[in-house]
N, C-alpha and C positions, 0 to 999 in steps of 0.2 A: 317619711318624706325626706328624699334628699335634697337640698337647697342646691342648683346648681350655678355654676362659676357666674352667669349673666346678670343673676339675679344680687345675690352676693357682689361680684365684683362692684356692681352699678349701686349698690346701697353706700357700701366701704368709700367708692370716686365721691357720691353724695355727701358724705358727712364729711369729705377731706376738703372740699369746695365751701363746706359751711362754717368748717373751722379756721379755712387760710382764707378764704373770700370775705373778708370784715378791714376796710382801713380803720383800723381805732382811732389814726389822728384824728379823719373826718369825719370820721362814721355812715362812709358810704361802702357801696361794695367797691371791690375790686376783681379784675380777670386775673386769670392761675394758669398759667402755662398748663397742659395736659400733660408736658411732659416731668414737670412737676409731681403733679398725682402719682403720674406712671412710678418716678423714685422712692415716692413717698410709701404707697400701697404696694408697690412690687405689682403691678398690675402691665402686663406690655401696652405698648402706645398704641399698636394698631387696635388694639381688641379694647381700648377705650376711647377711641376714636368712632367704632361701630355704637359702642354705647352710647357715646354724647350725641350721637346722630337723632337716635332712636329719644334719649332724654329731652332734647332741646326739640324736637316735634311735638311733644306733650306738654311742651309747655312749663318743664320744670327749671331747665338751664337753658340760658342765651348765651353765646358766643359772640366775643370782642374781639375787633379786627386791630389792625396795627401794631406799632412798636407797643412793646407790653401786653398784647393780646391772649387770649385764652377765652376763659367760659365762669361762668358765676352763676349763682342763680338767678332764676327768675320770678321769683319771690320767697319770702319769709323761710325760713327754717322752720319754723313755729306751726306754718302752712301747707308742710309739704308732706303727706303721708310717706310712712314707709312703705306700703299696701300701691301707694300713687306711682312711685318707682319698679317696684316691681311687676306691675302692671305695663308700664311704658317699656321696659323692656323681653317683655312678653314673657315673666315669669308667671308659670301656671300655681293657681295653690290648690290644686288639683292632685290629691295622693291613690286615687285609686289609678286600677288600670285600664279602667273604661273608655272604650274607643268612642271617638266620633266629640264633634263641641261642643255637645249638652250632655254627655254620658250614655245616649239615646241606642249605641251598637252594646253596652255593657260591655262584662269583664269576659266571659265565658260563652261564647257562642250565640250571641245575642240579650243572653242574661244576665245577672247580677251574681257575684262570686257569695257566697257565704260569709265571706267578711266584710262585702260593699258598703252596710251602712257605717259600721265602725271607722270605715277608713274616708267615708267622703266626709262624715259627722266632725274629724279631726279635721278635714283639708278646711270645712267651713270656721273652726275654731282659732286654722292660723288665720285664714283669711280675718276674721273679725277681730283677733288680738290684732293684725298688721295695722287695721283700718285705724284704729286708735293710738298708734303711739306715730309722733312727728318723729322729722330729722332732728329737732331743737333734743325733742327730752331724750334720743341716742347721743347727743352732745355733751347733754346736762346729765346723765347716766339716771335719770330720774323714771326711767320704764319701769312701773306699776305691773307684776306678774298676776293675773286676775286669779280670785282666788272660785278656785270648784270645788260644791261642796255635795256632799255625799246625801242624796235622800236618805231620810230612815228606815222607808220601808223596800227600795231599791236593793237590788241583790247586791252583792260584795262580798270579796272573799275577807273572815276575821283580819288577817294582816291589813287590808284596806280598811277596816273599821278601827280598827287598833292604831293605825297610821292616824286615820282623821279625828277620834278622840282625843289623842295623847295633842297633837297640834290646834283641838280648842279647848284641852284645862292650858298649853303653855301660850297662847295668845291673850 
């Protein structure tokens, strides 16, 4: 899967709103110039200006008018999926090549390509690692990498059995 710039850029603006959007004197939020973000992430203005469109309809970020104005969240760090964001702005976690919104036209001429379940079995994988980790624990660098583990009677080539032995005698 390639992560593309929509999805990426708009996580990167997130977590840049989570770390500058905090008054610690009073510990409220505060609005963050976009063009702010923009210097910060190297990200252009316009093409985070598309994002915050798309963000602040879901419901993630509101936008503050006036002197001092910009965009903050709208709600918790704690509370906002990574999976939520990229969702809002219409990042797919979709890796196969199958046409149509449900995979319904497949890869190959109506059908499924010979590698179909492997690659949608991963797209559900990121999907489901996305759903659990917030913007807080991308903050707090505290993302938990799930650990997969190898049936015994499951096929695998020796170096993958060799891999996941040697990593449960050193855990």
């Amino acid at each position: 899967m390639r992560l593309n710039t929509k999805g990426r850029y708009a996580v990167m603006a997130m977590a840049d709103l989570a770390k500058h959007g905090k008054d610690t004197k009073h510990g409220k939020d505060k609005s963050i110039p976009m063009s702010e973000i923009s210097d910060r992430q190297r990200i252009s203005l316009s093409y985070l200006e598309q994002l915050f469109v798309k963000l602040r309809r879901a419901g993630l970020a509101k936008s503050m008018r006036g002197p001092g104005g910009g965009y903050a969240l709208a709600k918790s760090s704690g509370d906002i999926l990574i999976s939520e964001i990229m969702i809002a702005v219409g990042e797919p976690f979709k890796i196969t090549r199958c046409q149509g919104e449900d995979n319904s036209e497949g890869c190959l001429d109506g059908g499924n390509c010979i590698t179909h379940d492997l690659w949608s079995s991963l797209g559900g994988h990121i999907e489901s690692f996305l759903e659990q980790v917030t913007l807080q624990d991308v903050l707090d660098n505290t993302i938990v990498t799930p650990v997969i583990t190898q049936a015994e009677d499951a096929p695998a080539t020796d170096y993958v059995k060799d891999y996941l032995n040697s990593s449960k005698q050193a855990g």
